[in-house]
C-alpha positions as CSV (number, residue, x, y, z in Angstrom):
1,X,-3.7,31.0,53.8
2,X,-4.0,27.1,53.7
3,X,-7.6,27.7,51.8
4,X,-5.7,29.9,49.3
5,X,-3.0,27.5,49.1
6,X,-5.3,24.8,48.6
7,X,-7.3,26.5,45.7
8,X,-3.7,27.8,43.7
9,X,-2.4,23.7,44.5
10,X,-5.5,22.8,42.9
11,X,-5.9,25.3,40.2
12,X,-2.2,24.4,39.8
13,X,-3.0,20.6,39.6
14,X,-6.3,21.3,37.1
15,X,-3.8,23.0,34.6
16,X,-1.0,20.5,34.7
17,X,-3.5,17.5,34.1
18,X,-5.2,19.6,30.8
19,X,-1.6,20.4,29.4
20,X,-1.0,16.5,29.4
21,X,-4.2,15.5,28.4
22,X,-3.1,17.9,25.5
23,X,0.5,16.7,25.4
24,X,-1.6,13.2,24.9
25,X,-4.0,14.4,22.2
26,X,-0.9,16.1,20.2
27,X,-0.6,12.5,18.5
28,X,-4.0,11.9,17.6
29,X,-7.1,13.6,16.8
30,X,-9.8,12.1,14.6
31,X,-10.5,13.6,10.8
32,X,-14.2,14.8,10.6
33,X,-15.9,12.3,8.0
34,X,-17.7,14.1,4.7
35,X,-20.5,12.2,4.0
36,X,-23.0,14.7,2.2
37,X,-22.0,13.9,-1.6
38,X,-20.9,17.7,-2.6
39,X,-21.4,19.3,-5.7
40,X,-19.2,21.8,-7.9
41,X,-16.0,20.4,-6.7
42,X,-13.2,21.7,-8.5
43,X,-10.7,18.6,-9.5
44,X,-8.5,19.5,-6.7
45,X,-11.4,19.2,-3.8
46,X,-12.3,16.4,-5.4
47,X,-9.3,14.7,-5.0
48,X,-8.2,16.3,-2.0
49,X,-11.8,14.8,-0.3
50,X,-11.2,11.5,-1.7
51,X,-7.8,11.2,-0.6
52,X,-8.6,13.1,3.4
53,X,-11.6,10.6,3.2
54,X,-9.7,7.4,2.4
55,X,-6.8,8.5,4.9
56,X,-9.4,7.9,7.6
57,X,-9.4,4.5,7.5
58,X,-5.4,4.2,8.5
59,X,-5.8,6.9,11.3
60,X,-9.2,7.1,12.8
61,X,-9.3,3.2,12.1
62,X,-5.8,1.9,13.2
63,X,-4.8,0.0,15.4
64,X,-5.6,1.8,18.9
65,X,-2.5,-0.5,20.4
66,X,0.4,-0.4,17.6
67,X,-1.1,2.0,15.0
68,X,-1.0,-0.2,12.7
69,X,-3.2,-0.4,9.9
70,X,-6.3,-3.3,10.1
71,X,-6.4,-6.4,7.7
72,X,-10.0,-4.6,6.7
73,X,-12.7,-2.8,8.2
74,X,-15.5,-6.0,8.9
75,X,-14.7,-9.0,11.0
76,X,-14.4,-11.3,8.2
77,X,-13.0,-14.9,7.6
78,X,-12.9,-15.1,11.5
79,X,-9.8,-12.9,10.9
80,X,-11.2,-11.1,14.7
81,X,-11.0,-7.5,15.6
82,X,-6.7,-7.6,16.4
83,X,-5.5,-8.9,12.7
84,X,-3.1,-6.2,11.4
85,X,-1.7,-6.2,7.9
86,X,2.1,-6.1,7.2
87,X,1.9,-4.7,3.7
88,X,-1.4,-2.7,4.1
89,X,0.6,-0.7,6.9
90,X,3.3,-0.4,4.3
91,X,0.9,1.8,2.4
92,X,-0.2,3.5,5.6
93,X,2.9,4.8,6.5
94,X,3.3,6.2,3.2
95,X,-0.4,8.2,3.6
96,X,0.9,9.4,6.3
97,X,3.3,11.1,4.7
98,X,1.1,12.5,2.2
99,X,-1.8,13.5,4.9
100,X,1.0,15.7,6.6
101,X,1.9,17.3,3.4
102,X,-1.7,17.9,2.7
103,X,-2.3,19.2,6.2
104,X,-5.3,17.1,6.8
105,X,-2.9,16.2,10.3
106,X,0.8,17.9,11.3
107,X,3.7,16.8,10.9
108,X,4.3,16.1,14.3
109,X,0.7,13.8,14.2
110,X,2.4,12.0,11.5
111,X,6.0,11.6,12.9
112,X,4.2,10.2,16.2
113,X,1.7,7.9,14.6
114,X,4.8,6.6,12.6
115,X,7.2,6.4,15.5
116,X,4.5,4.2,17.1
117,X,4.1,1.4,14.3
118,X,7.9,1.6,14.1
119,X,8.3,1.0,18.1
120,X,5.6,-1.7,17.7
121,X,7.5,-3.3,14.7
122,X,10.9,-3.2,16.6
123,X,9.5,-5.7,18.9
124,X,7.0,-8.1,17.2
125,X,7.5,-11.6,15.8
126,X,10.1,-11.9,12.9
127,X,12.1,-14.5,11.0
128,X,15.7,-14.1,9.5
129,X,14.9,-10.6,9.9
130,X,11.6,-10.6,7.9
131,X,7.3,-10.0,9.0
132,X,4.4,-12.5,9.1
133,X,1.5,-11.5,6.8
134,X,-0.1,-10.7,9.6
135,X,0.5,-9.7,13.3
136,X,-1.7,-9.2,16.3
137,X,-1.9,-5.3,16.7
138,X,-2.0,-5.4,20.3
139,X,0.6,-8.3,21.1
140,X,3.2,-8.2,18.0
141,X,2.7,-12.2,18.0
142,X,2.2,-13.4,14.7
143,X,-1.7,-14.7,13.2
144,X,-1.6,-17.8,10.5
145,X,-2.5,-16.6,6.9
146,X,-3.0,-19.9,6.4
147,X,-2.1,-23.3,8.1
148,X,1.6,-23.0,6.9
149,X,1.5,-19.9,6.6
150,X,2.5,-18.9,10.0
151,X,6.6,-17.1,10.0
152,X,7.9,-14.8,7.2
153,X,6.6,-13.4,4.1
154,X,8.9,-11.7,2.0
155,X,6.6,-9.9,-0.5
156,X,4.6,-8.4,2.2
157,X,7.6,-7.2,4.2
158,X,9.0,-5.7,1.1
159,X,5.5,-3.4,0.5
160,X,6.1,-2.3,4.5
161,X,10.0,-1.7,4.0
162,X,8.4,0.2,0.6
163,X,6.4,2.4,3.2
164,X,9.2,2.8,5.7
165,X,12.2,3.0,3.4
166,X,10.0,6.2,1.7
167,X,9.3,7.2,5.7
168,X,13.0,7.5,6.5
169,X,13.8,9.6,3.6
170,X,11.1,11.9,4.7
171,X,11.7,12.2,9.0
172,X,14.7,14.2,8.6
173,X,14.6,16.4,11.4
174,X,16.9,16.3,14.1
175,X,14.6,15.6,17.1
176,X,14.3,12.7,19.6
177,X,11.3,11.6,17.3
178,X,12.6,11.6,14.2
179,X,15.9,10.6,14.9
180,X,14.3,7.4,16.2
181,X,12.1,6.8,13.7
182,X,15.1,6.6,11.2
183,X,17.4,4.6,13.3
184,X,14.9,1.9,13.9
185,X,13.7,1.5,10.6
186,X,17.7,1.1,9.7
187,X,18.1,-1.0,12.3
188,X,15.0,-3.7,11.0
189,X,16.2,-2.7,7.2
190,X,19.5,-4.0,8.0
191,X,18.6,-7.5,9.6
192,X,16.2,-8.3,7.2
193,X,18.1,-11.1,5.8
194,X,17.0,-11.5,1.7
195,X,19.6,-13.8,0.1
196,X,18.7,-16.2,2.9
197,X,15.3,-16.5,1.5
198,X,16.9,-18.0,-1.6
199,X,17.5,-21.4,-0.3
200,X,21.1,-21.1,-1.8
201,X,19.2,-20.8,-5.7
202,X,19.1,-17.8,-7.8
203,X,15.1,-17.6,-6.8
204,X,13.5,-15.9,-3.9
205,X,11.1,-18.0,-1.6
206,X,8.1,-16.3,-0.6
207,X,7.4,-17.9,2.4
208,X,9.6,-20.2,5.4
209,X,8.2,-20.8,8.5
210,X,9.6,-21.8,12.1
211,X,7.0,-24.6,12.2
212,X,6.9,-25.8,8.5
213,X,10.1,-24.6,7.3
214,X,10.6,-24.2,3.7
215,X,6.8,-26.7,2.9
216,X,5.0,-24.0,1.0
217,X,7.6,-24.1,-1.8
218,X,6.7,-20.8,-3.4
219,X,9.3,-19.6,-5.7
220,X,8.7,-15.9,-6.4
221,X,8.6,-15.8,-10.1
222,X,7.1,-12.6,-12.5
223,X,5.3,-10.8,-13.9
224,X,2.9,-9.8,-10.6
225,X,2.9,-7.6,-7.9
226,X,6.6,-9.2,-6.7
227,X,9.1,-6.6,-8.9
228,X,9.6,-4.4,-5.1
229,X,10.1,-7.5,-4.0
230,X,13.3,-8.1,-6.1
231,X,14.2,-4.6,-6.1
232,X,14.4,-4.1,-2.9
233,X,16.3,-7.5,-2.0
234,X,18.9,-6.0,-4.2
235,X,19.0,-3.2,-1.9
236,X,19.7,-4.7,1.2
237,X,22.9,-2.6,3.1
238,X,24.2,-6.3,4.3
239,X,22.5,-9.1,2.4
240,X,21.7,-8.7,-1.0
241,X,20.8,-10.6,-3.7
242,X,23.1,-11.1,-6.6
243,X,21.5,-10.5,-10.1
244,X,21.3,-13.7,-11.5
245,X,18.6,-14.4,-8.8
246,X,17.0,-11.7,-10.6
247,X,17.2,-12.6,-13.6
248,X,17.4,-16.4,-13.5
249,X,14.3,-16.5,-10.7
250,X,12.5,-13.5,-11.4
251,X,12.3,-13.4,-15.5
252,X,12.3,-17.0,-16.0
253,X,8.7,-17.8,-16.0
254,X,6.1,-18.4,-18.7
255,X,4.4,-15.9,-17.3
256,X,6.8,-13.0,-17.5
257,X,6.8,-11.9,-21.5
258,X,4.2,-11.6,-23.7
259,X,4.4,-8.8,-26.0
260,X,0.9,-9.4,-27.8
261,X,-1.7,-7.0,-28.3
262,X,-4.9,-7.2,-26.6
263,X,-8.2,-5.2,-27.4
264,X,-5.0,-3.1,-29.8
265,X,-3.2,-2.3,-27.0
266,X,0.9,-4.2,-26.4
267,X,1.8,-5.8,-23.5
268,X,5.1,-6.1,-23.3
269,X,4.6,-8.4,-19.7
270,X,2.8,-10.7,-17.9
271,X,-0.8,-12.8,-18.0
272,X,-2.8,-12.2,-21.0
273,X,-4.9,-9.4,-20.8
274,X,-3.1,-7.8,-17.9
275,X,-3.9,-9.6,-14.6
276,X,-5.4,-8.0,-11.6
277,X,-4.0,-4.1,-11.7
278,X,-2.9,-4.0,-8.2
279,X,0.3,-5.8,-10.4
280,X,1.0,-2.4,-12.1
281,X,0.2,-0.4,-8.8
282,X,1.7,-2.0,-5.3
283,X,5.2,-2.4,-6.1
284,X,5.4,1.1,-7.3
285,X,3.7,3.4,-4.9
286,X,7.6,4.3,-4.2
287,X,9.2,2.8,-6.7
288,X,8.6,5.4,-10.1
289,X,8.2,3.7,-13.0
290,X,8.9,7.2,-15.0
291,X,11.6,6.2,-17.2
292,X,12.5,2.9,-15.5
293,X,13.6,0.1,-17.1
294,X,15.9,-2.4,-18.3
295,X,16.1,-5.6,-20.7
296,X,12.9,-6.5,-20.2
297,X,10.9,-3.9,-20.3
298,X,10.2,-0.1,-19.7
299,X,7.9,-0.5,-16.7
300,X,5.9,2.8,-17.4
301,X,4.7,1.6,-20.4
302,X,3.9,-1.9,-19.3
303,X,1.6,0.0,-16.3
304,X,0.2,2.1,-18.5
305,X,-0.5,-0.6,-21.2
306,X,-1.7,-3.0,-18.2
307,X,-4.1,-0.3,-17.0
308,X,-5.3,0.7,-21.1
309,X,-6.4,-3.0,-21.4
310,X,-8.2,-3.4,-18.6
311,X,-10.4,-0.1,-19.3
312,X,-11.0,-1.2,-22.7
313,X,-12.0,-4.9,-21.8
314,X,-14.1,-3.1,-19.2
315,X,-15.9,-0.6,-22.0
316,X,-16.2,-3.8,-24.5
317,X,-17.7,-5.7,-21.6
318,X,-18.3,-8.9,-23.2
319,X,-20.2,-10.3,-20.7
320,X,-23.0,-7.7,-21.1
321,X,-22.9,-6.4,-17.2
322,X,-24.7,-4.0,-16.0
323,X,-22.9,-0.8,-15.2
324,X,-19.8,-1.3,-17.1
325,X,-18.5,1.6,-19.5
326,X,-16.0,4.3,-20.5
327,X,-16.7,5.8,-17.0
328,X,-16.6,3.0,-14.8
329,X,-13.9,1.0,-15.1
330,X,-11.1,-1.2,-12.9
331,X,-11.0,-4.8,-12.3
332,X,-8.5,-5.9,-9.6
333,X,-8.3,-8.2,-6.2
334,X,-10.8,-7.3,-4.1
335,X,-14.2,-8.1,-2.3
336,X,-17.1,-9.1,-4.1
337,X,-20.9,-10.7,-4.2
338,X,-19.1,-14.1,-3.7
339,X,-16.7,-13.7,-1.5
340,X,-12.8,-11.8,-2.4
341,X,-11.7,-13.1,-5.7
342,X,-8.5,-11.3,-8.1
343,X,-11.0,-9.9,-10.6
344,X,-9.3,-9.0,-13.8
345,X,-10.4,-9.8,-17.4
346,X,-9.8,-13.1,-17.1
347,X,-11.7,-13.5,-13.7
348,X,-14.9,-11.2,-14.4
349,X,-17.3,-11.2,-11.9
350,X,-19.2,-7.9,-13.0
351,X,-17.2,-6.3,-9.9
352,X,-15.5,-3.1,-10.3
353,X,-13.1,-2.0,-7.5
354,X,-12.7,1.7,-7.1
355,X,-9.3,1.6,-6.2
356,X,-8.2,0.1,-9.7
357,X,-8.9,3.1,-11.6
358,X,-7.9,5.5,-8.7
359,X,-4.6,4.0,-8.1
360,X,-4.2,4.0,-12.0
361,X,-4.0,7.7,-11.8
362,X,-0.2,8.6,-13.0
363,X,-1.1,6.3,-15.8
364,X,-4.3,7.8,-16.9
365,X,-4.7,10.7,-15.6
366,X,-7.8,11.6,-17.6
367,X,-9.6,8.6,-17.2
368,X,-9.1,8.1,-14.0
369,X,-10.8,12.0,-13.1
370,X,-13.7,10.7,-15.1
371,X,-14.2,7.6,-13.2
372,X,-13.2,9.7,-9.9
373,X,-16.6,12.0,-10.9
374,X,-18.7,8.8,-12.0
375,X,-17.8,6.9,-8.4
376,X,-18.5,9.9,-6.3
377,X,-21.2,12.1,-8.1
378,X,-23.3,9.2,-9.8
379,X,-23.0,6.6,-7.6
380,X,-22.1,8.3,-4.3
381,X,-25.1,7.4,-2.2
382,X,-24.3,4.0,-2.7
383,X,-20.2,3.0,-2.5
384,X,-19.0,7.0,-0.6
385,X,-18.4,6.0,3.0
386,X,-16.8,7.3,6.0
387,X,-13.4,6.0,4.5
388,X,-13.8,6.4,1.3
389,X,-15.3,4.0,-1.7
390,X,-16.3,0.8,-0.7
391,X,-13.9,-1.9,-1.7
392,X,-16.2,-3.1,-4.3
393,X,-19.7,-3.2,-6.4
394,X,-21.6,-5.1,-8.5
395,X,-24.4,-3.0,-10.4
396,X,-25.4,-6.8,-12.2
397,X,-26.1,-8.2,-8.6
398,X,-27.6,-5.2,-7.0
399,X,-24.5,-5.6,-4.6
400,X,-22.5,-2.8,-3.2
401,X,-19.7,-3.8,-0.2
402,X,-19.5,-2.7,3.3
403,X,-16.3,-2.8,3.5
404,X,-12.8,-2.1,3.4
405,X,-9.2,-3.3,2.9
406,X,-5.9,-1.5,4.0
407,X,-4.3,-3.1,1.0
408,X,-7.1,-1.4,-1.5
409,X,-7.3,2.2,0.4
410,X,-3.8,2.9,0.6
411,X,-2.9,2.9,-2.9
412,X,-5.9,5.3,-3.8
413,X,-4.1,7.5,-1.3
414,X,-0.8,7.1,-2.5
415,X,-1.1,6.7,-6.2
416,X,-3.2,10.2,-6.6
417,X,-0.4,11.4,-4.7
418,X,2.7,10.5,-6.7
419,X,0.3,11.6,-9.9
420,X,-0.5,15.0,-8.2
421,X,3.2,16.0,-6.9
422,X,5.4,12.6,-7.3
423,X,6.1,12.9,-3.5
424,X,6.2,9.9,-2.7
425,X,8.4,8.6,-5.6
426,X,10.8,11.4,-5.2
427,X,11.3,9.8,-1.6
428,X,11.5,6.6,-1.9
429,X,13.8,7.0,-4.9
430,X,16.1,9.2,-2.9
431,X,17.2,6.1,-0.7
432,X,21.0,5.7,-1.5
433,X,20.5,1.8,-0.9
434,X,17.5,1.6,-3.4
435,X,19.8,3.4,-5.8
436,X,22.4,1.1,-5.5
437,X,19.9,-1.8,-5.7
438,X,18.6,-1.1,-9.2
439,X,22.0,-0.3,-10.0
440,X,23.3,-4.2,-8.9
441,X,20.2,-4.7,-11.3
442,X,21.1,-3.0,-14.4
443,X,17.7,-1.4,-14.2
444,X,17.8,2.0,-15.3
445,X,16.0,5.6,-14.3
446,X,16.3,9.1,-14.3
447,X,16.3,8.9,-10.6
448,X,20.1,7.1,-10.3
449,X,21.7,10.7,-11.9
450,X,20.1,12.9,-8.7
C-alpha cells in the first residue's frame, strides 16, 4: 500500500508540475524563424511572412523581465543589454494586436504579454504622469537619452499611449486579464498630465526633467513626427490642452507649410522635399489619416504626397548611387555605414531603410508590393533576417546592417496592417477620448460620425 501510495503521490506530483509548466508556457512560446528566402509567394504569404517575421523581434526578443520591446537588437552606443524603448513598445503593443488577429500567437498570448508591459509600466519611473525615453527593462528606473535628458518625454509617451490607447479598445473581454489590462492603462492615461507640459504657453515642451527641469527648452513645433503628440494631449480625460496651444504652438513654425511642388509632386506641409518618412508614418499607425483633416491640411494627402516625393527623388537619384530605382526606394531615420543619421532627401547617404517603403503601404500600395518583392526576393540573402529586414543598406558602400530598431520594425508590422484590414485604425479611432480630442481640435474624419 505505502509503495502504491507513493508511486500515485508521485505520478500525482509529476502531472501537477507539467500542467504548470504549461499554465507557464501559455504566455509565451517562441515563433519559428523563416530564413530560406521562398519562392512563388502569393502577395498575401508574402506579407503575412514579412509581418510574422518582423513580429519576432517584439516577442521572441523582448524584454525577458517587463516584456517590453528593446531600444534595438546590438549593444550599441553603450546603450547595454537592459535599455527598453518607450515609443518602440508603443508599436509593440499594437503588433501584438495584429499577431493575435493573424494567429501567428492567441489571444490569450497577446492579452498576457500585454498585461505584463502594462504591470511593468504601472510601476516604473514617471513624471507629472508622463515616460522617460527610455527605462531599464528589468528595474522600471529610468536610463539618460542624453545628459539632460533624464525624466519625461512627451512625444515618446504619446507613441506608447498610441499603442495602448488602440490596446484598450481591443481587450474587451470580461476576464481578470483583460479587465486589468484596461483599467491600468486608464488609470496611467488619466494621470498623464499634458497641459502641465506647457509651461503655462500655448506650446508643448518636449522634455522636463527632475534634475534639469525645464533646461532642454524644446518647444514641440510641426510639421514632424509630433501631430499624435498634439492629438492625443487634446484627448486627455482630465488635463487637456486647449486649442490655441494647437494652433498657436503646433502650426506656428516656418517649418509647418509649404505647399510647393517637388520632383511635380505638392506638399502641402513640412521640410522641403518631405523630411525623413517616419514623419508621415509614426503618429498614424492609430491615428487614420483617411479623410482627416482640418485648416491646414488633409493629412492623407500630405502622407501620401510626403511618401510620392521621396520615391521619386529616390528613382531620380541625383547622387548617382548604386542600387537606387523604381524598386528600391525609402529614405528615413535609421542605421547606416556611418553611424544612425535621419536620411531623407535632404540627408542622402545612399542608405535605403526597408521600413520606409513598407510602412508607406496604405499610401502606396502598389509600390510598396514592388519594393516588398525587390527587398525579399532580390536582395534577400543579404538584408532577410530572423526578424525581418535589416534596419538599413547601402549597395554604394557594400554595407548591409546587422541590426535592428523597435522603432523601425514596428511600423512595418503595423502599417501593412492598417493597409491590409485598417485594424488598427478602426481601434484606435474608436477611443471616445480620441474622438473628443480631435473634436476640441476642429480636425475632422469620417471616424467622429461612428
Amino acid at each position: 500500500m505505502k509503495l502504491k501510495s507513493l508511486l500515485s503521490l508521485l505520478i500525482l506530483t509529476t502531472l501537477t508540475f507539467h500542467a504548470i509548466a504549461q499554465k507557464k508556457n501559455v504566455a509565451f512560446q517562441g515563433i519559428k524563424a523563416e530564413m530560406k528566402i521562398q519562392k512563388n509567394l502569393s502577395d498575401d504569404q508574402l506579407l503575412d511572412l514579412v509581418q510574422k517575421q518582423t513580429f519576432r523581434y517584439f516577442w521572441d526578443f523582448g524584454h525577458p523581465v517587463s516584456g517590453m520591446a528593446r531600444e534595438r537588437s546590438n549593444v550599441a552606443f553603450e546603450y547595454g543589454n537592459e535599455v527598453v524603448t518607450i515609443g518602440g513598445t508603443g508599436f509593440g503593443v499594437m503588433a501584438t494586436i495584429v499577431a493575435a488577429e493573424r494567429k501567428f500567437i492567441t489571444r490569450e498570448q497577446a492579452a498576457a504579454r500585454t498585461k505584463k508591459i502594462v504591470d511593468f509600466l504601472y510601476k516604473a519611473d514617471q513624471f507629472h504622469g508622463a515616460f522617460p525615453h527610455w527605462l531599464n527593462g528589468e528595474t522600471g528606473k529610468v536610463i539618460r537619452f542624453s545628459p539632460k535628458d533624464d525624466g519625461a518625454d512627451i512625444v515618446e509617451t504619446s507613441l506608447l499611449f498610441q499603442g495602448l490607447l488602440t490596446a484598450r479598445q481591443y481587450y474587451t473581454a470580461d476576464n481578470a486579464v483583460e479587465t486589468d489590462i484596461r483599467n491600468k492603462i486608464l488609470w496611467m492615461w488619466e494621470g498623464v498630465e499634458w497641459n502641465w507640459f506647457t509651461q503655462q504657453q500655448n506650446v508643448l515642451y518636449w522634455h522636463w526633467s527632475p534634475n534639469n527641469g525645464w533646461s532642454m527648452n524644446h518647444p514641440i513645433k510641426g510639421w514632424n513626427e509630433c501631430f499624435i503628440t498634439y492629438v492625443l494631449a487634446a484627448s486627455s480625460p482630465k488635463s487637456p490642452i486647449d486649442k490655441k496651444v494647437y494652433e498657436e504652438g503646433w502650426a506656428n513654425s516656418n517649418t509647418f507649410f509649404n505647399g510647393k511642388k517637388f520632383e511635380g509632386i505638392t506638399l502641402p506641409l513640412g521640410f522641403d522635399f518631405g523630411g525623413p518618412l517616419f514623419f508621415s508614418q509614426y503618429s498614424f499607425t492609430g491615428l487614420d489619416p483617411r479623410g482627416l483633416k482640418d485648416r491646414y491640411a488633409d493629412y492623407f494627402e500630405q502622407n501620401k504626397n510626403h511618401t510620392l516625393i521621396n520615391r521619386a527623388y529616390c528613382i531620380e537619384n541625383p547622387k548617382h548611387f548604386k542600387g537606387y530605382g523604381e524598386n528600391s526606394w525609402g529614405l528615413t531615420a535609421s542605421d547606416s555605414w556611418q553611424g544612425y543619421a535621419a536620411h531623407s532627401p535632404s540627408e542622402d547617404l545612399s542608405v535605403i531603410s526597408p521600413t520606409a517603403a513598407l510602412s508607406a503601404f496604405p499610401y502606396t500600395p502598389e509600390y510598396s508590393m514592388k519594393a516588398l518583392k525587390h527587398f525579399y526576393f532580390d536582395l534577400g540573402d543579404k538584408i532577410w533576417s530572423e526578424y525581418g529586414f535589416v534596419d538599413g543598406f547601402s549597395e554604394e558602400h557594400n554595407w548591409y546592417a546587422k541590426s535592428h530598431l523597435a522603432i523601425d520594425q514596428g511600423p512595418i508590422i503595423c502599417m501593412i496592417e492598417n493597409y491590409r484590414s485598417g485594424l488598427l485604425w478602426k481601434l484606435f479611432m474608436s477611443s471616445p477620448d480620441v474622438k473628443n480630442g480631435l473634436n476640441r481640435l476642429g480636425i475632422q474624419s469620417p471616424a467622429l460620425t461612428k
